[in-house]
N, C-alpha and C positions, 0 to 999 in steps of 0.2 A: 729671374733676377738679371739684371746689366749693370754692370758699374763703366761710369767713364770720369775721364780725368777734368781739370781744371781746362784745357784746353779742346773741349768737349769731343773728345777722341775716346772712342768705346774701346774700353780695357779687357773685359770678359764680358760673355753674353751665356746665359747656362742654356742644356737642354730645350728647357721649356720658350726662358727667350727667343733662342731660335730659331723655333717654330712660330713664334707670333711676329716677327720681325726676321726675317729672313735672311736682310742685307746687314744687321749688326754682329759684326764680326770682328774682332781685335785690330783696332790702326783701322776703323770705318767713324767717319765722322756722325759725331749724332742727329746732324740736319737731315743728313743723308740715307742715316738707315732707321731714325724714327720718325713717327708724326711731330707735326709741328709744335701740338699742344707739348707734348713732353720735351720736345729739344731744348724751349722758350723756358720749362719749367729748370731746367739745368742749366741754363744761362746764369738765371736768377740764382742758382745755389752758391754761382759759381764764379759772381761779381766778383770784381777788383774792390770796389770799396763796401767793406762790413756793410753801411747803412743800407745798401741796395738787396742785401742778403735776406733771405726770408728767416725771421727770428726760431731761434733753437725750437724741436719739438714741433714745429710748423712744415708748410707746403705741400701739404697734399693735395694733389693734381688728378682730375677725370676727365679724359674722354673718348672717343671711338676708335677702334681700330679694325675698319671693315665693318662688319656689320653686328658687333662685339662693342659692351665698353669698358674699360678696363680703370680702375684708380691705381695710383702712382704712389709708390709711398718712400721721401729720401731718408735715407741715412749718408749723411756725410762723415767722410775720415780724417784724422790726424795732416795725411797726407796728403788732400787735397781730392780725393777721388769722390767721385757719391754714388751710393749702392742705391738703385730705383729695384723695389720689390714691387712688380705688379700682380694686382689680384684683377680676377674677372667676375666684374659684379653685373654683369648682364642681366642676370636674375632678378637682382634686388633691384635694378632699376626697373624692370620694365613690372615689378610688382610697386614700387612706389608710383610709377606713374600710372596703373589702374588702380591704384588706392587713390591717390589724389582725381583722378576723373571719378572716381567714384564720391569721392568726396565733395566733390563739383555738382556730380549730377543729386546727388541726397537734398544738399543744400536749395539748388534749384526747385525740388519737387517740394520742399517745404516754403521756399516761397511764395510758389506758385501755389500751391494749397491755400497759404493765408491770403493771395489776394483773390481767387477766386471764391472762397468761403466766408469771405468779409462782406460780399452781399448778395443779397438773393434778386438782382437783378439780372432777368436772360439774357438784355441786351450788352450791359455791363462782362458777362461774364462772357459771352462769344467775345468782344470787344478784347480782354484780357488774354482769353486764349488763342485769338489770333496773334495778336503783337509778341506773346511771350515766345511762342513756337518762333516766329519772326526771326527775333532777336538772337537764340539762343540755337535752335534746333535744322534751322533753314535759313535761305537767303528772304524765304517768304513763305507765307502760311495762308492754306483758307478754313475759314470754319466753316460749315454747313449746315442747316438745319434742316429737318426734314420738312416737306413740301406742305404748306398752306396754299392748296388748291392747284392750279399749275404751274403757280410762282415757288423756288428755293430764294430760303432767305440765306444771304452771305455777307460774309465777314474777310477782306483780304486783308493784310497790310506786308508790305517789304521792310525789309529788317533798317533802322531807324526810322522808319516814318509811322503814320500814324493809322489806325485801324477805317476800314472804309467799308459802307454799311452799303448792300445793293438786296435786287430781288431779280430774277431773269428766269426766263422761261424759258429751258433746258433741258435735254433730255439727259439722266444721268446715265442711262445705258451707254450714252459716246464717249463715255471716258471708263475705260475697264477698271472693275472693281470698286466705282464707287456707287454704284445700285445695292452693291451689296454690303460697301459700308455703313449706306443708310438705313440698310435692312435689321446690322448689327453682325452679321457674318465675317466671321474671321479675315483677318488683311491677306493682299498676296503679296507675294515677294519682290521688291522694286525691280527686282533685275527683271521683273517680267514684263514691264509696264517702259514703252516707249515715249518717250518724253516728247519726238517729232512729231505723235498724234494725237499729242493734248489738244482740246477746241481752244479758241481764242479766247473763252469768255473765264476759262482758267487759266488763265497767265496775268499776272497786275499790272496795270502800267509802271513803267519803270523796273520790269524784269527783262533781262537778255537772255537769249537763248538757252531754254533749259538741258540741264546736262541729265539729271534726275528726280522721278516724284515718288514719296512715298505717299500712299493713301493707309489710314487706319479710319476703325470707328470709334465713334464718343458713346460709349458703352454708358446707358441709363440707369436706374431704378425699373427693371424689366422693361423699358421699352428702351431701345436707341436713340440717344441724345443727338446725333447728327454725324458728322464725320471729320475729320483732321488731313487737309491734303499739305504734303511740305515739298515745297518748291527749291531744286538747287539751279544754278548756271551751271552753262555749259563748262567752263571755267573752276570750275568748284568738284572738288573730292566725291565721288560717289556714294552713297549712303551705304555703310558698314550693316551689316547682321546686327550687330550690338546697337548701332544707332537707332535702327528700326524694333529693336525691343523696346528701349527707351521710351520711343517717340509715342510706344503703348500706353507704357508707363504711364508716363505725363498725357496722355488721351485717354487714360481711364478715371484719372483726378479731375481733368477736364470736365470730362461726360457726367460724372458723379454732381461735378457742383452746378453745370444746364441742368440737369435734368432735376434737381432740388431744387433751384428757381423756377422751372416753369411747371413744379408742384405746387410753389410757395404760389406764383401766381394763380394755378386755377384755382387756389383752395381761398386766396383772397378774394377771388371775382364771387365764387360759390358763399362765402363768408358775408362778402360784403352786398349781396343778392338777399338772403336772410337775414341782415341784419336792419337792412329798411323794411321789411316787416315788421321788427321786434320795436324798432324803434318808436317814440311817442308822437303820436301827430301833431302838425303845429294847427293850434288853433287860431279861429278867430269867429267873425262876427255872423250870428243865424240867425236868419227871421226874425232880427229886431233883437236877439238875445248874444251878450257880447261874453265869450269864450277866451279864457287866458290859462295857458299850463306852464308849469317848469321841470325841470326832471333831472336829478345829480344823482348817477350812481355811487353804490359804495365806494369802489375803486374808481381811483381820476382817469387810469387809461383806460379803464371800460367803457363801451357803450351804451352799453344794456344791463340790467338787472332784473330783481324782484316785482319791483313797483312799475306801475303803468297807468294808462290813463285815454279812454277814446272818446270821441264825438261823434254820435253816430245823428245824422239831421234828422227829423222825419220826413218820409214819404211825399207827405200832403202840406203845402202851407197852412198852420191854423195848429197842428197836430203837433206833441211835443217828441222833440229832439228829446236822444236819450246819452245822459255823460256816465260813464261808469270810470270810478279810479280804485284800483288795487294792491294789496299787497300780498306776494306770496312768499311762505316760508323760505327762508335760504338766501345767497346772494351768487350774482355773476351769474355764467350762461348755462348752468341747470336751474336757475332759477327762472332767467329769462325765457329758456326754451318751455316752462311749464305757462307764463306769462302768453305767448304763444296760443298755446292751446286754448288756453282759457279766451282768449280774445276771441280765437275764433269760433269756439262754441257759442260765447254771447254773441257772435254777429248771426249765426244761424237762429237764435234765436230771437231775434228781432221782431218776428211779427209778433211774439205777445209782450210785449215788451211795456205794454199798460197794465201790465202783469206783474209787478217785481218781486211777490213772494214764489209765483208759478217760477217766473224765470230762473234764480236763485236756485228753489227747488230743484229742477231738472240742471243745473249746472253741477249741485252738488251732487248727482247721481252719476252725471259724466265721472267726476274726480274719484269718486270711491271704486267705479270700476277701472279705474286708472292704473296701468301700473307702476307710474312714477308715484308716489303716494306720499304726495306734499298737498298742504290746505293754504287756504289762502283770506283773507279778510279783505273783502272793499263797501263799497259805496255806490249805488244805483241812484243818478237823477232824474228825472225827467221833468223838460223846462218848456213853457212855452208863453207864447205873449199875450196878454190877454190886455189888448188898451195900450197904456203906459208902462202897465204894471208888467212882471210877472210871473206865474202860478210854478210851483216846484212841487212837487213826489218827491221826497226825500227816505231810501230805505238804506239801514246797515246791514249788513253781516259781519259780527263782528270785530267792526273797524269805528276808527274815531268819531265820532257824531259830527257833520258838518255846524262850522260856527257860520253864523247870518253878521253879518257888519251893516248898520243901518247906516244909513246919510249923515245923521248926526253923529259917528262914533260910536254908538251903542253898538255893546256886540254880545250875541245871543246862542245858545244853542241852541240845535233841531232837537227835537224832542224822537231821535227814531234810536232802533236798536235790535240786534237780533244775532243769531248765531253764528260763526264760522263756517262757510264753507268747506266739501274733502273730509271733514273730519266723521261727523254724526250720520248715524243713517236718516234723520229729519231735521229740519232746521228750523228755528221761527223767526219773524222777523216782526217789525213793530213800524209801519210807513208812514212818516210824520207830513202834515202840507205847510206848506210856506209861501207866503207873497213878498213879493221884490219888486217894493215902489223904487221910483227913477232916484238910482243912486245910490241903491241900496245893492247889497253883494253877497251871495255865499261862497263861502269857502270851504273845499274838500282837497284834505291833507293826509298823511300815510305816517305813521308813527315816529320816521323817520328824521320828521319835523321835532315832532315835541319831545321826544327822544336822545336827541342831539347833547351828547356831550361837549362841555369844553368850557368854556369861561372864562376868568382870570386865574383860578386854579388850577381848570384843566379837563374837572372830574362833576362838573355840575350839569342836570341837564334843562335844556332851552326852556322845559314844560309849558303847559297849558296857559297857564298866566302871564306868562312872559310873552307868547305868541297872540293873545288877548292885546298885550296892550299894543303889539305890533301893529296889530290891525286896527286898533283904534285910531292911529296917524293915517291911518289910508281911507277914511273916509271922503266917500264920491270922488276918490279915485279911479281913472280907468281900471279894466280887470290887467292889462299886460300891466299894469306900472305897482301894481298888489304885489302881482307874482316876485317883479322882480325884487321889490320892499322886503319879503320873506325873507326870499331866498339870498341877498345882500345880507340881512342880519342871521337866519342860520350861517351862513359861510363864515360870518365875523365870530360868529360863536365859536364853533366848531375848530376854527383855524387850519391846522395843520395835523388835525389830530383827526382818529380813525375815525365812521361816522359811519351808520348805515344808508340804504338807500333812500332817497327822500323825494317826494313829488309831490304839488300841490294843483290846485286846476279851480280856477273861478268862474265864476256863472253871474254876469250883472246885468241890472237891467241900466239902460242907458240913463243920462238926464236930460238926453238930446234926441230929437225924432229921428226917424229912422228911414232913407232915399232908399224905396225899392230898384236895385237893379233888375239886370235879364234874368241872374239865378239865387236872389234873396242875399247875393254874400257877400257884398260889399263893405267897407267900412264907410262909407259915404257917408255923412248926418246934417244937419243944418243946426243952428242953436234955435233953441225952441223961445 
């Protein structure tokens, strides 16, 4: 406790005052024997005019005395005097200020969390956690990732500027402890690591003389995501034990969101590898026989599904190409991946492919030792040109009967018919012939067509009749301009509403002759 008077003359100063002010002693001014901050605060108590006074119940005053900080707290008297009780809140400060760095640094890691987990781009995310380190952690940061060949790829940037993307051909042995960052081995301690024998190709342009580095790693999904080096000047505070925990911290969040981008990417390239497989081929014109498919999965962001559809040429000019379209139970990518298989069991069996109960047959044999245990329903053609005309095989399993669309609009079914594949230990099948004068067209569709809910109600489906007289406007229409007829008025039906998968695939004979190119597959024709 000190009290001093109106003419800032220290009155009594107790025990304890004593000892923390040495020279406040009775008749010792308060300029003289306290810190400024509290003399300044006793001026103010202790104004000549009320207004200048700090209002009743007010003025309490903090701050250092050595290496201590004390608050202030007045009681003014009757007489003029004011009683300063100080307390030593050294404690509670120096726990509010690691509550609020803490509070700092939480906030930070959940920043940096969302903007690193906001995309699953590698380069994006080294780009991110270079600059944030930058900004926040260092005067400058490098990321690193580990070696694509005898190139590291890097990421600098100095704190406000902007991230900068290189590759160099480096040895990481010459800079201690970061071989073994990128190995994933625990960091060492900066104080070990001399800052004068960093190489030049780790310092950024536009950094001054380092004072300190810490190096950590970017800790992966079991592999090491690369490493986190932070760059101080010479000039700048040396990196604290608590700093260098941190800088863990936020390099394990780091590492966490590389290393799930460049899962996200191999699993994309490996996805998107398989999925030009799965995918439907684009057709067009064979050996005089003109090819049109379409293909909408169930779901709009999928690629792939149940339904498919191939062209497989023949062999020999003269001999017929074989078109097979399908439908297997189920929708999305176990459906698709069983689509897959089936594809390519009928591509191995290709050579009897003038066979389509044989083929069939041994396909269903595949599926029942299968043990994904989905069946499936298609369509087997085989097309070839005989003249003008020309000659189809047409067999089902199964699946929708192809409709024939003549020249004039008349539109007909194939008379074929037969069992589901996967399902039965035997299968029959019934393989209808058909001829395809110039301009005349079949059509092979997947349930998904006639099937199609929707309408003006919502709840109707497209069926069989309805698709009939589709096709009847597409008479001696090219085969692409069929498909797209379809599949314009399915889409118009259906709207916005659920709809399974649906694909169609035409086979026409031209009305126009046919310019042999080098390998039959031209669309080239002249008018006949």
């Amino acid at each position: 406790m000190l009290v001093a008077d109106a003419d800032a003359v220290v009155v009594h100063a107790n025990e304890a005052a004593g000892l923390v002010f040495p020279d406040a002693r009775p008749g010792a001014a308060m300029a003289d024997a306290v810190p400024g901050w509290l003399a300044s605060a006793h001026a103010r108590h202790t104004a000549t005019l009320p207004a200048q006074r700090p209002p009743a119940g007010a003025g309490t005053v903090q701050g250092p005395v050595g290496d201590r900080s004390y608050e202030a707290h007045p009681t003014p008297r009757d007489d003029g005097t004011v009683v300063w009780w100080l307390v030593d809140d050294t404690d509670h400060r120096l726990a509010r200020e690691a509550l609020w760095t803490e509070r700092e640094r939480t906030e930070f890691l959940v920043r940096s969390s969302n903007l690193l987990l906001s995309s699953l781009n590698l380069d994006r995310c080294m780009d991110v956690t270079a600059q944030m380190a930058a900004d926040h952690l260092a005067d400058a940061a490098l990321v690193i990732a580990p070696a694509h060949g005898p190139e590291l790829p890097i990421v600098s940037c100095v704190r406000g500027g902007s991230p900068s993307v290189s590759r160099a051909v480096v040895d990481p042995e010459a800079v201690p402890g970061l071989a073994e960052a990128l190995q994933g081995f625990p960091p060492v301690p900066s104080r070990w690591l001399d800052p004068s024998a960093a190489p030049a190709w780790l310092v950024p342009d536009g950094l001054d003389a380092l004072g300190s580095i810490v190096i950590t790693p970017l800790p992966g999904h079991g592999v090491p995501a690369g490493a986190l080096v932070l760059l101080r000047t010479d000039g700048a505070s040396a990196f604290t034990e608590g700093e260098e925990v941190f800088a863990r911290l936020f390099a394990a969040r780091a590492g966490a969101a590389m290393s799930a981008a460049r899962l996200y990417a191999e699993q994309a390239s490996i996805t998107d590898t398989l999925m030009r497989e799965l995918l439907p081929p684009l057709l067009h014109q064979v050996s005089g026989v003109e090819y049109a498919g379409g293909y909408r999965p169930s779901k709009d962001h999928e690629r792939v599904g149940g339904d498919f559809y191939d062209v497989h040429p023949a062999a020999d000019e003269g001999e017929p190409s074989l078109v097979v379209l399908g439908d297997v139970c189920g929708k999305g990518l176990q459906a698709a991946v069983m689509t897959g298989k089936i594809r390519n069991t009928l591509h191995a069996l290709l050579p009897m492919a003038d066979d389509h109960h044989r083929m069939l047959s041994l396909l269903n044999t595949s599926l029942l030792n299968s043990e994904n245990a989905r069946f499936a329903t298609m369509v087997l053609a085989s097309a070839a040109r005989d003249g003008n005309a020309v000659r189809l095989r047409l067999t089902s399993a199964g699946h929708p009967a192809p409709l024939i669309l003549r020249s004039d609009g008349r539109v007909e079914e194939a008379r074929t018919k037969g069992t589901l594949v996967g399902a039965l230990p035997e299968i029959t099948t019934e393989t209808a012939r058909v001829t395809l004068a110039p301009g005349d067209t079949c059509v092979l569709y997947t349930d998904g067509i006639s099937e199609a809910r929707g309408g003006p109600m919502g709840g109707a489906m497209f069926g069989e009749e309805r698709l009939r007289r589709a096709l009847s406007e597409c008479a001696a229409m090219p085969a692409e301009a069929v498909v797209e007829h379809v599949q314009m008025l399915t889409s118009q039906w259906v709207g916005a509403g659920r709809h399974d998968d649906m694909a169609v695939v035409v086979i026409s004979a031209p009305r126009t002759n046919h310019l042999s190119a080098v390998d039959g597959h031209t669309r080239g024709r002249f008018t006949a």
